[in-house]
Backbone as ProteinMPNN parsed JSONL, in Angstrom:
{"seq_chain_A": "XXXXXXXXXXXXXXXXXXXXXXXXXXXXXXXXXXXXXXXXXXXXXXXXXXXXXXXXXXXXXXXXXXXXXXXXXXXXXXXXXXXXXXXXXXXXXXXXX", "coords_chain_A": {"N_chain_A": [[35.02, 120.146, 51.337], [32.539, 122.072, 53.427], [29.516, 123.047, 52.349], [29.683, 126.204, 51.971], [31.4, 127.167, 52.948], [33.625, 128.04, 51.517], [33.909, 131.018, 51.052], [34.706, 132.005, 53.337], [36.989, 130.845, 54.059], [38.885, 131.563, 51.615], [38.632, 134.152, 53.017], [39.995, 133.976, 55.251], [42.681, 132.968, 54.528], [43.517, 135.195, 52.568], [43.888, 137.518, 54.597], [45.681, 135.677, 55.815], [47.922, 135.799, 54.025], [47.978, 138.763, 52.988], [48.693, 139.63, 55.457], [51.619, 138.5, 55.396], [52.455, 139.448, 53.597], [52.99, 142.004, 54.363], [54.815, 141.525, 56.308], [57.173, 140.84, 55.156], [57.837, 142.918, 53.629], [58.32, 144.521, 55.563], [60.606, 142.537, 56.181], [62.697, 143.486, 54.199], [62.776, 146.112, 54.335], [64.017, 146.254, 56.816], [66.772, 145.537, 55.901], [67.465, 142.74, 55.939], [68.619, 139.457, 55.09], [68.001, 136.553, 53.208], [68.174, 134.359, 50.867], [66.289, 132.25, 49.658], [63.705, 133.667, 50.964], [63.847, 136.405, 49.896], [63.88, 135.59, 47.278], [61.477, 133.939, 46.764], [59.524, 135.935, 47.665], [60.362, 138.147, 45.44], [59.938, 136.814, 43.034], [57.025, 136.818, 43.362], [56.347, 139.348, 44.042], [54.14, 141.021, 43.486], [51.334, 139.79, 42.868], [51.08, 139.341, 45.464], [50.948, 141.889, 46.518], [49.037, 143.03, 45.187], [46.544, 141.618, 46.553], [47.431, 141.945, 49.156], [46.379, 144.782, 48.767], [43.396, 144.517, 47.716], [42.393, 142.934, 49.76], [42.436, 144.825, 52.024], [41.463, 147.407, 50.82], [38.534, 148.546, 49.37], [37.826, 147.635, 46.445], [36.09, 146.654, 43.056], [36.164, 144.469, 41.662], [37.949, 140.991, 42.768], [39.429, 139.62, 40.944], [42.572, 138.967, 40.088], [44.049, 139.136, 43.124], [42.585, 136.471, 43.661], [43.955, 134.671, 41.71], [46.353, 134.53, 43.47], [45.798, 133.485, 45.461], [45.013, 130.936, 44.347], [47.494, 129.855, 43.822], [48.762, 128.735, 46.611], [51.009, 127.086, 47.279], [53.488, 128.565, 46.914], [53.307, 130.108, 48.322], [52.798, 128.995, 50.736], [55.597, 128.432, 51.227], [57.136, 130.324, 51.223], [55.944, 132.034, 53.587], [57.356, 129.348, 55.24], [59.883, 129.73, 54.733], [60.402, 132.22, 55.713], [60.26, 131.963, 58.518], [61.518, 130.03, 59.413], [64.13, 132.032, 58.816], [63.827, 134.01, 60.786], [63.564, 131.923, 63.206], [66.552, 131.047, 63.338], [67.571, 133.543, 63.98], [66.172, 134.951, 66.068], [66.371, 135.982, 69.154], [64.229, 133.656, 71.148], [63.704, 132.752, 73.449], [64.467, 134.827, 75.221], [62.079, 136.867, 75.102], [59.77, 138.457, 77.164], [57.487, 136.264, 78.7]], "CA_chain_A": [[34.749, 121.329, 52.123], [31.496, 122.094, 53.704], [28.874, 123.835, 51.885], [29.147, 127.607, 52.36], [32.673, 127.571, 53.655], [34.716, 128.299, 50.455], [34.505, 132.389, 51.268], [35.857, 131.816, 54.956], [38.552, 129.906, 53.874], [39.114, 132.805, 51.513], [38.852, 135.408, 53.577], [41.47, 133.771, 56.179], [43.818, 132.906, 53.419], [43.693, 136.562, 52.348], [44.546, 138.034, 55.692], [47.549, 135.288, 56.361], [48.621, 136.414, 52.912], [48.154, 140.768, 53.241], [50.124, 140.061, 56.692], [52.897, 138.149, 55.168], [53.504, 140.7, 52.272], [53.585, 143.219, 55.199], [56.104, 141.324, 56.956], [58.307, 140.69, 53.946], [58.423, 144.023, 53.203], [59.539, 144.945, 56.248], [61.883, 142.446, 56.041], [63.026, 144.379, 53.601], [63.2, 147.072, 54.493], [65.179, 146.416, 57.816], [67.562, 145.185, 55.0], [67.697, 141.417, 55.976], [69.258, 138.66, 53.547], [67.989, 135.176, 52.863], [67.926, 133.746, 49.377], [65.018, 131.756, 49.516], [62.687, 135.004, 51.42], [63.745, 136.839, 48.778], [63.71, 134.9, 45.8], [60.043, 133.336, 46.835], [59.111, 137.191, 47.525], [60.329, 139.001, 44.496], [58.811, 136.403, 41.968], [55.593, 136.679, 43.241], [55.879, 140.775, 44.83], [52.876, 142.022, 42.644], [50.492, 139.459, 43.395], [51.275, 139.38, 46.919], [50.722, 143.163, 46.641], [47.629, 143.242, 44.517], [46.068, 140.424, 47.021], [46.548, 143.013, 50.118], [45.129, 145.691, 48.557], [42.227, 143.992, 47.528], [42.2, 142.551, 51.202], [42.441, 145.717, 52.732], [40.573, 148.673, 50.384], [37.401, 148.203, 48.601], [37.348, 147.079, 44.73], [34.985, 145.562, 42.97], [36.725, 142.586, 41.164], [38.968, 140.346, 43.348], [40.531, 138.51, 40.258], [43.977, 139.295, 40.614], [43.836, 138.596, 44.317], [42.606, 134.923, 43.883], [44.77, 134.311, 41.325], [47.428, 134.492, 44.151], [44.882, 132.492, 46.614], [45.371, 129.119, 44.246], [49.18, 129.537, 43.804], [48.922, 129.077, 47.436], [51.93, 125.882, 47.131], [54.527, 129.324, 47.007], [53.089, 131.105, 50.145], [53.856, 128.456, 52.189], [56.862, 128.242, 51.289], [57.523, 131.71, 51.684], [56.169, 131.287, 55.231], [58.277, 128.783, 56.424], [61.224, 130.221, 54.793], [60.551, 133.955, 56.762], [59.702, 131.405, 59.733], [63.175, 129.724, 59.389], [64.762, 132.818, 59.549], [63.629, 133.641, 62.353], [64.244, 130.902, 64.434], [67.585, 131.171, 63.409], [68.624, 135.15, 64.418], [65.625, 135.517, 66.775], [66.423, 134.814, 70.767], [62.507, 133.779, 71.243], [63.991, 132.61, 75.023], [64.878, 136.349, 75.627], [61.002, 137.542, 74.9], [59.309, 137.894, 77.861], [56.302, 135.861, 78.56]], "C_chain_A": [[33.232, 121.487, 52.225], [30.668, 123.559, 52.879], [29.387, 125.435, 52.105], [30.452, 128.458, 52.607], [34.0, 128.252, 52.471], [34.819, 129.923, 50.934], [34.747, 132.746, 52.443], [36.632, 131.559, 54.534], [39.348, 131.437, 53.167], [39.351, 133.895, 51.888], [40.464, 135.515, 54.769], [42.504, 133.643, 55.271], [44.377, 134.466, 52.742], [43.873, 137.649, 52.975], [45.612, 137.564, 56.245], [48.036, 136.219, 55.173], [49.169, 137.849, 52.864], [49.357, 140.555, 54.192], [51.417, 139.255, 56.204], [53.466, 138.957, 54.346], [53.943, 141.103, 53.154], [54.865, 142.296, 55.855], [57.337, 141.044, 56.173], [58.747, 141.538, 53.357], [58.899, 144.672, 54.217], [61.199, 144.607, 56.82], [62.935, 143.173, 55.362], [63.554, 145.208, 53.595], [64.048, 147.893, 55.803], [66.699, 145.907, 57.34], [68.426, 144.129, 55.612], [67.616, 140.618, 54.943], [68.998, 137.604, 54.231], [67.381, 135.214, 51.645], [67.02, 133.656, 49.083], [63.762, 132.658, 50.302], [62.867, 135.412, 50.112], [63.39, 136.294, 47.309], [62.252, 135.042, 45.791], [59.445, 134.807, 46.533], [58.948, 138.602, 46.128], [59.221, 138.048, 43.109], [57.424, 136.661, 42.055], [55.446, 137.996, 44.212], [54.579, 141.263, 43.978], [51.828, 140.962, 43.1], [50.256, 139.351, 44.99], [50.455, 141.166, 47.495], [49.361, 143.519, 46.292], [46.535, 142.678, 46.033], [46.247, 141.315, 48.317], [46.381, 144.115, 49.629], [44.119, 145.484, 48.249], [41.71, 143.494, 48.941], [41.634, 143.736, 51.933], [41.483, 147.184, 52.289], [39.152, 147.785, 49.64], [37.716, 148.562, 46.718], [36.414, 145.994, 44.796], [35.028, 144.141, 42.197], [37.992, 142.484, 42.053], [40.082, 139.042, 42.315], [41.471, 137.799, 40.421], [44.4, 138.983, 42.232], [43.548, 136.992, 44.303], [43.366, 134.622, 43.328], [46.44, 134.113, 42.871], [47.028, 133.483, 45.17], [45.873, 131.322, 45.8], [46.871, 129.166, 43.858], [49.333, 129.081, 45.399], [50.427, 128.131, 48.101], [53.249, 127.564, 47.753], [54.269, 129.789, 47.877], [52.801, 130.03, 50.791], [54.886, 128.065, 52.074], [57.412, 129.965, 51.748], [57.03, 131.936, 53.402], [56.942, 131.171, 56.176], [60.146, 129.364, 55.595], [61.788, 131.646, 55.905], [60.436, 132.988, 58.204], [61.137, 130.803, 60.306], [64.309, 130.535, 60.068], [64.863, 133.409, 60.842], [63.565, 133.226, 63.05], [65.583, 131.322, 64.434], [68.17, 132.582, 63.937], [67.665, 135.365, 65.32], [65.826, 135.096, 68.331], [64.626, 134.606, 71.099], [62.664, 133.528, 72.95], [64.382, 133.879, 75.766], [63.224, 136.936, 75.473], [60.216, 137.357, 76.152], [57.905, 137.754, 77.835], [55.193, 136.603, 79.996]], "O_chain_A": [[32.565, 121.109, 51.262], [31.086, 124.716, 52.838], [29.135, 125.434, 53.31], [30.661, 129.67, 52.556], [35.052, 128.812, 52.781], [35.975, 130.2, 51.253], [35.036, 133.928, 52.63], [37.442, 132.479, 54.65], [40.088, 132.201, 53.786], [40.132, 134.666, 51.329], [41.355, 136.328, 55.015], [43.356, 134.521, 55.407], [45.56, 134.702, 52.501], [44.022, 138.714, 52.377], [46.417, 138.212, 56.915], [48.512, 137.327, 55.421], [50.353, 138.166, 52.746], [50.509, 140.965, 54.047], [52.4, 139.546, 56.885], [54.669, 139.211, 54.275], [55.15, 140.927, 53.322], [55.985, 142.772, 55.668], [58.451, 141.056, 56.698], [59.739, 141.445, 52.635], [59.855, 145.423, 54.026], [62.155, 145.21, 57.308], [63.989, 143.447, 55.935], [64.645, 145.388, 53.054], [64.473, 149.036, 55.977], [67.648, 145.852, 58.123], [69.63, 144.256, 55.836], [66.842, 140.79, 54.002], [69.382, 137.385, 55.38], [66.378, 135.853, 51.328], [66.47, 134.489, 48.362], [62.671, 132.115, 50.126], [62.198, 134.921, 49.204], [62.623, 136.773, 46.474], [61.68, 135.902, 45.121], [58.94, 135.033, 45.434], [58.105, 139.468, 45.893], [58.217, 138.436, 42.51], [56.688, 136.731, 41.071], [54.605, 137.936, 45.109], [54.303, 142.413, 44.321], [51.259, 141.468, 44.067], [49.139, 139.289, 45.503], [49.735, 141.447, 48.453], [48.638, 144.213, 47.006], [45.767, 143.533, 46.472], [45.138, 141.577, 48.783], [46.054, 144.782, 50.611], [43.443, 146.487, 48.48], [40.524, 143.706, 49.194], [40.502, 143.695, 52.413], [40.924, 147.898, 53.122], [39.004, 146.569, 49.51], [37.759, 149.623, 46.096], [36.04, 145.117, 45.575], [34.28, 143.164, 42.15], [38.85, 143.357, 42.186], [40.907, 138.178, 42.613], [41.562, 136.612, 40.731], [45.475, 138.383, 42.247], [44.311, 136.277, 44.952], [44.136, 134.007, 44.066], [47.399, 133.362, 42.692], [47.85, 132.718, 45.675], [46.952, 130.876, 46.191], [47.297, 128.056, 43.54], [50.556, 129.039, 45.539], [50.882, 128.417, 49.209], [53.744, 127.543, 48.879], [55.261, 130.041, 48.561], [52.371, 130.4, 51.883], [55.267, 127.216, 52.879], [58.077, 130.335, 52.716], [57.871, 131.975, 54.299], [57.287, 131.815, 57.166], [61.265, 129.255, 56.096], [62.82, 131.95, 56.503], [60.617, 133.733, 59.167], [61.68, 131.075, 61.377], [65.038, 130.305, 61.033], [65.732, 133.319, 61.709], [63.458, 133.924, 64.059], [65.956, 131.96, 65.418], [69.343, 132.586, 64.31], [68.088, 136.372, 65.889], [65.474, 133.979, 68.711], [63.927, 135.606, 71.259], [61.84, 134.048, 73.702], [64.597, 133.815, 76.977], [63.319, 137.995, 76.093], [59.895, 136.194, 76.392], [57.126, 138.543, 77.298], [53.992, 136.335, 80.05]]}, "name": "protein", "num_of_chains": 1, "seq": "XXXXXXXXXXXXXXXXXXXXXXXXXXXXXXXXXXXXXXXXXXXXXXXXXXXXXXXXXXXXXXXXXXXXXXXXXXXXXXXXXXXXXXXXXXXXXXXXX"}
């Protein structure tokens, strides 16, 4: 990686991340079922959580937040599992362009 670039990378990684909690909790909370969303989601709901609030408010240690950065192997899996689902129940040919 190029000099300088490590707290870009960071910063994008920590805005996919905030917006995937949010969308996993609204999976949630439109009370949709898949295994593997959930599973991936509940093991790792607190860092996911910590990681956008640190994204989103001002503190002054981001610890807890990176710690969730280098797990990053489980958020893409969590991802393409919410990504999955949605192929599968979403008509994306019904959306108009």
């Amino acid at each position: 990686m190029a000099k300088g670039n490590g707290l870009r990378l960071e910063t994008y990684l920590s805005f996919w991340m905030a917006a995937l909690f949010v969308a996993v909790e609204g999976f949630n909370k439109l009370k949709l079922k898949d295994a593997r969303v959930q599973k991936l989601f509940r093991e790792h709901l607190n860092d996911l959580k910590q990681l956008r609030h640190e994204t989103y408010h001002f503190t002054v240690s981001r610890e807890k937040g990176r710690k969730a950065i280098r797990a990053i192997n489980w958020v893409e899996e969590l991802h393409v599992a919410l990504g999955l689902f949605i192929e599968r129940h979403v008509d994306i040919d019904g959306i108009d362009r």
